[in-house]
C-alpha positions in Angstrom: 42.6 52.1 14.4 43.9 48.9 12.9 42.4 46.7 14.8 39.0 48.3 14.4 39.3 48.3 10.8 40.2 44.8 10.9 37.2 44.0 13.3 35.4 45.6 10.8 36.2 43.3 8.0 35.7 40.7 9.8 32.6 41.7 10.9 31.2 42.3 6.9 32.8 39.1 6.0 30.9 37.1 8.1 27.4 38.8 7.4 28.5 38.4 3.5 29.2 34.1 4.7 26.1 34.3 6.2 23.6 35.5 3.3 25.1 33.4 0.9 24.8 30.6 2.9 21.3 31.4 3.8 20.2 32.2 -0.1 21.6 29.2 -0.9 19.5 27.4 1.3 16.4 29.1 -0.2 17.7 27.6 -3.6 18.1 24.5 -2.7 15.3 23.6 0.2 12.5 22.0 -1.8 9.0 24.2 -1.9 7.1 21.2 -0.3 6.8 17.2 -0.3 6.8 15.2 -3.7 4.1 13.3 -4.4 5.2 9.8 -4.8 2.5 6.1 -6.6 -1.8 -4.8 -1.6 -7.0 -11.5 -0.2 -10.3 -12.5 0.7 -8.0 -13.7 0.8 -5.9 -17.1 -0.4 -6.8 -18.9 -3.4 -5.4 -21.6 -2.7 -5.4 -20.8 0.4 2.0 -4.2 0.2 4.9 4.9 -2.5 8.3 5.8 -2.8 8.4 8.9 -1.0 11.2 11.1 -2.6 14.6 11.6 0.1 14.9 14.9 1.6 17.7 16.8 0.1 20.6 16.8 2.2 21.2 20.3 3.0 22.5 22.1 5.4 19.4 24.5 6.7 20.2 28.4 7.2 19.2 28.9 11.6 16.3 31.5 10.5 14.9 28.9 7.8 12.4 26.1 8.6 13.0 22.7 7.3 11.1 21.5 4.7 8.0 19.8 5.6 8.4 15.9 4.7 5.8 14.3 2.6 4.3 11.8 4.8 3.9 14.7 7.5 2.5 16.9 4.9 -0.1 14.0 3.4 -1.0 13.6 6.5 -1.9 17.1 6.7 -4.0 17.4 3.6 -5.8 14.1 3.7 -9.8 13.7 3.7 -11.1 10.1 4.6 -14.0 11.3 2.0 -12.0 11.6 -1.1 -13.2 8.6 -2.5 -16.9 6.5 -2.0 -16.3 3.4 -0.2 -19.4 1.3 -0.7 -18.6 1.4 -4.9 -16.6 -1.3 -6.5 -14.9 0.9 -9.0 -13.5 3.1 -6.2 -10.0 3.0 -5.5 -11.5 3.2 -2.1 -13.8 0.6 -2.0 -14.5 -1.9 1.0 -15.1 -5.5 0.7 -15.5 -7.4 4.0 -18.1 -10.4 5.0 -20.8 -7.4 5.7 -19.9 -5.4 2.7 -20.5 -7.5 -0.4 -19.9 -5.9 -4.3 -22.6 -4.1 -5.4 -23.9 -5.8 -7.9 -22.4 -9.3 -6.9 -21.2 -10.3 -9.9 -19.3 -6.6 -10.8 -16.8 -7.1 -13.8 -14.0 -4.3 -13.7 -14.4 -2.1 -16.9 -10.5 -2.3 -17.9 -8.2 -5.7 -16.7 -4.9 -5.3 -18.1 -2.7 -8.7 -17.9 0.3 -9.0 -15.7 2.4 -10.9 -17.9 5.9 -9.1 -17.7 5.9 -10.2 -13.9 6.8 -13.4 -12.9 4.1 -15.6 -12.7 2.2 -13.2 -13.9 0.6 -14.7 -17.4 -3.1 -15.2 -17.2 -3.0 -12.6 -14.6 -4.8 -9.5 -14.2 -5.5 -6.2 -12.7 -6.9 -2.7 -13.6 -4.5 -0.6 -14.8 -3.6 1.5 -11.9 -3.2 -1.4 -9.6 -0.7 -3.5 -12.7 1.5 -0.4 -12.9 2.0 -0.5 -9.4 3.0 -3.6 -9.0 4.9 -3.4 -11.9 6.8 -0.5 -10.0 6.6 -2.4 -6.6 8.1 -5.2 -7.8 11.4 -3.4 -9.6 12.3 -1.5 -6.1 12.0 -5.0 -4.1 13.8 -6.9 -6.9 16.6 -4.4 -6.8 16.7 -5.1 -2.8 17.3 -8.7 -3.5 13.2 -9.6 -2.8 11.8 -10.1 -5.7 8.5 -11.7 -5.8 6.3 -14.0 -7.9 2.4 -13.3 -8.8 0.1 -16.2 -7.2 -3.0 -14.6 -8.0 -4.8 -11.6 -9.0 -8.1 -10.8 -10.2 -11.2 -13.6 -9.9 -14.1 -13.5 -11.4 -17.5 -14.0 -9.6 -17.6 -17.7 -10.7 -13.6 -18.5 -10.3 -14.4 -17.1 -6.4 -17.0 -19.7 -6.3 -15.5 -22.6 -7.6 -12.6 -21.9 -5.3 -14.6 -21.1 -2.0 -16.5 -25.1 -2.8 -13.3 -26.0 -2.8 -12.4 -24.7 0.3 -16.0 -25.9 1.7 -15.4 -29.3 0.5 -11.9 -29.9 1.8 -12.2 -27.7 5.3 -15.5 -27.2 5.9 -17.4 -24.5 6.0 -16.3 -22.2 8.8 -13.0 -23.1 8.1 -13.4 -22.5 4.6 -14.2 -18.9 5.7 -11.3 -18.0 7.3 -9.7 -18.6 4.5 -12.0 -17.8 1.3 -14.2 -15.6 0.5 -17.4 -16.3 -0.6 -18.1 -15.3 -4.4 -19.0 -11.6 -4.6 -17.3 -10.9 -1.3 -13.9 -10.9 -2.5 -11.6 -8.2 -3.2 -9.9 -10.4 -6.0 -13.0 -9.8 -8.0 -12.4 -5.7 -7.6 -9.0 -6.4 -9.7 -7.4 -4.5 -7.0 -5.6 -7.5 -4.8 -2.7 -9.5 -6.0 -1.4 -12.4 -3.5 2.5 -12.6 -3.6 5.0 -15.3 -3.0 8.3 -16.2 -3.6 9.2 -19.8 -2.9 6.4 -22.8 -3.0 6.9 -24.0 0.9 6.0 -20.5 1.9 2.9 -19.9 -0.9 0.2 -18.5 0.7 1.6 -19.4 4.1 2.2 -17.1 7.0 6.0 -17.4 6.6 5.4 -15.6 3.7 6.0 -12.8 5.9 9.4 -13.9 7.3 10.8 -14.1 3.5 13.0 -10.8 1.7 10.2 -10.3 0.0 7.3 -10.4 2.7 9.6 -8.1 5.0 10.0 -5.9 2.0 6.6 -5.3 1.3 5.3 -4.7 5.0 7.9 -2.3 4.5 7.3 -0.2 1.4 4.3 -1.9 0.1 2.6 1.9 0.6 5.3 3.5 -1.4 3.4 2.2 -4.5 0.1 2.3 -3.3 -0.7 -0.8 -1.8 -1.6 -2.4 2.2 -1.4 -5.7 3.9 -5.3 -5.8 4.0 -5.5 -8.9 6.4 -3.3 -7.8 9.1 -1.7 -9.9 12.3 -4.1 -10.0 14.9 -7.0 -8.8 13.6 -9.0 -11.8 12.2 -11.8 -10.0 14.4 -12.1 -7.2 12.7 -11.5 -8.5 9.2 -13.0 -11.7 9.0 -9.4 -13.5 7.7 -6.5 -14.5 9.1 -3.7 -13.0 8.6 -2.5 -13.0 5.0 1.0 -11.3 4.8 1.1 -12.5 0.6 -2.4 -10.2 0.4 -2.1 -6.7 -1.0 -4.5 -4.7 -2.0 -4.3 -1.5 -4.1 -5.7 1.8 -2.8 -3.4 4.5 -4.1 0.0 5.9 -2.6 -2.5 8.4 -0.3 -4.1 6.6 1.3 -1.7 3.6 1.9 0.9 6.1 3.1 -1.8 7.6 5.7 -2.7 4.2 6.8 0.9 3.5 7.3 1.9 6.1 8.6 -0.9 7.2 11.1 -2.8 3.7 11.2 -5.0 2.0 12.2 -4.2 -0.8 9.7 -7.2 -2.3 8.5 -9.9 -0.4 6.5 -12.7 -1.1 8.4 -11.1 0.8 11.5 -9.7 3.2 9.4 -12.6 4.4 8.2 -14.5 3.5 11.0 -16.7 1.1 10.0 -18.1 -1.8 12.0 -15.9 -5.2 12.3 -17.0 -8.2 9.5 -16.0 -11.2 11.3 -18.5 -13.3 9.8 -21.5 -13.4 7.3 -25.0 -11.9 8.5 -26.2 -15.4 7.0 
């Protein structure tokens, strides 16, 4: 009789271990994901999702689901228009100019708290971003500066007859965009650096920063819009100092689940040149 009676305790122990350990779970597993927050191109020439608590899950208990997985879940490629230049969504190639031409955003607020950032400006959404992207990449020892931001219709063209006049045209278009086919003008796109031998220069890319903001550059909302290895889809070469501001949604889903360039995200037909 002894040892059944301690069989039993043990027995009642052990389920006791066993719900509190499970309710505890229920307390502490989160109810779903948290919702966390990028040129044509040179000019003279990127969402913190919140960490998983670390728990311990109960074996009848799924874990929770994490938020990339669940974005990707819930997102709809037709949240946002993509043909309208005050869409977060909007897309700006060599066939898709702004509509009209010479679109002025309604709001520009100036970036002056960054460096390099005085005389610089972008909407609202797109400053705050930055603001935050640039805090979590200074605290990782890649802090950047702010080249450029937003251009006007007639700043794009005095800088694309630049380009024409020192390259050439079909070089300059490589490299520029032609006024009212820039995304600078949409005061969504921002072109980075850090350090003058590497300004607007592919070994942007190879810098703390540039490998920061591949990285996390969707944490707040922003893409590399002119990709490696995709000038035939784009229209530029690759620009790893380019970002462009789209919201933490749909920069996680393109990072995430790619493809990496918006016209093959949203599956819209290659601009590797002007119709004219």
């Amino acid at each position: 009789m002894r040892a059944g009676a301690s069989g039993l305790a043990v027995a009642v122990a052990a389920f006791a271990l066993g719900f509190g350990a499970s309710a505890a779970w229920m307390w502490l597993s989160p109810l779903g994901p948290s919702e966390p927050s990028p040129s044509p191109t040179s000019a003279a020439a990127s969402a913190l999702q919140a960490p998983a608590p670390v728990v311990t899950p109960s074996p009848v208990l799924p874990l929770a689901t994490p938020p990339a997985t669940a974005a990707a879940a819930g997102f709809s490629k037709h949240a946002f228009l993509l043909d309208t230049p005050a869409s977060p969504w909007v897309v700006v190639n060599k066939r898709r100019p702004l509509e009209p031409q010479d679109y002025v955003p309604p709001e520009l607020v100036e970036l002056a708290e960054l460096p390099g950032g005085g005389g610089q400006y972008l909407i609202p959404e797109a400053a705050e971003a930055l603001r935050a992207l640039h805090a979590a990449a200074a605290a990782e020892g890649a802090g950047f500066r702010v080249s450029t931001a937003y251009r006007s219709y007639e700043r794009q063209r005095e800088i694309f007859a630049d380009y024409v006049r020192r390259l050439g045209t079909a070089k300059a278009e490589l490299a520029a965009a032609r006024p009212g086919y820039s995304e600078h003008q949409t005061g969504r796109a921002v072109d980075i650096y850090t350090t003058a031998e590497c300004r607007l220069k592919q070994c942007f890319a190879d810098t703390p920063a540039g490998r920061f903001v591949a990285a996390h550059a969707h944490e707040h909302g922003f893409i590399v819009r002119y990709p490696e290895g995709k000038t035939d889809v784009t229209g530029y070469e690759y620009e790893p100092w380019h970002l462009r501001y789209v919201g933490v949604e749909l920069a996680t889903e393109m990072h995430v689940t790619g493809p990496y360039t918006m016209e093959e995200f949203f599956d819209l037909p290659p601009a590797p040149d002007y119709l004219d």
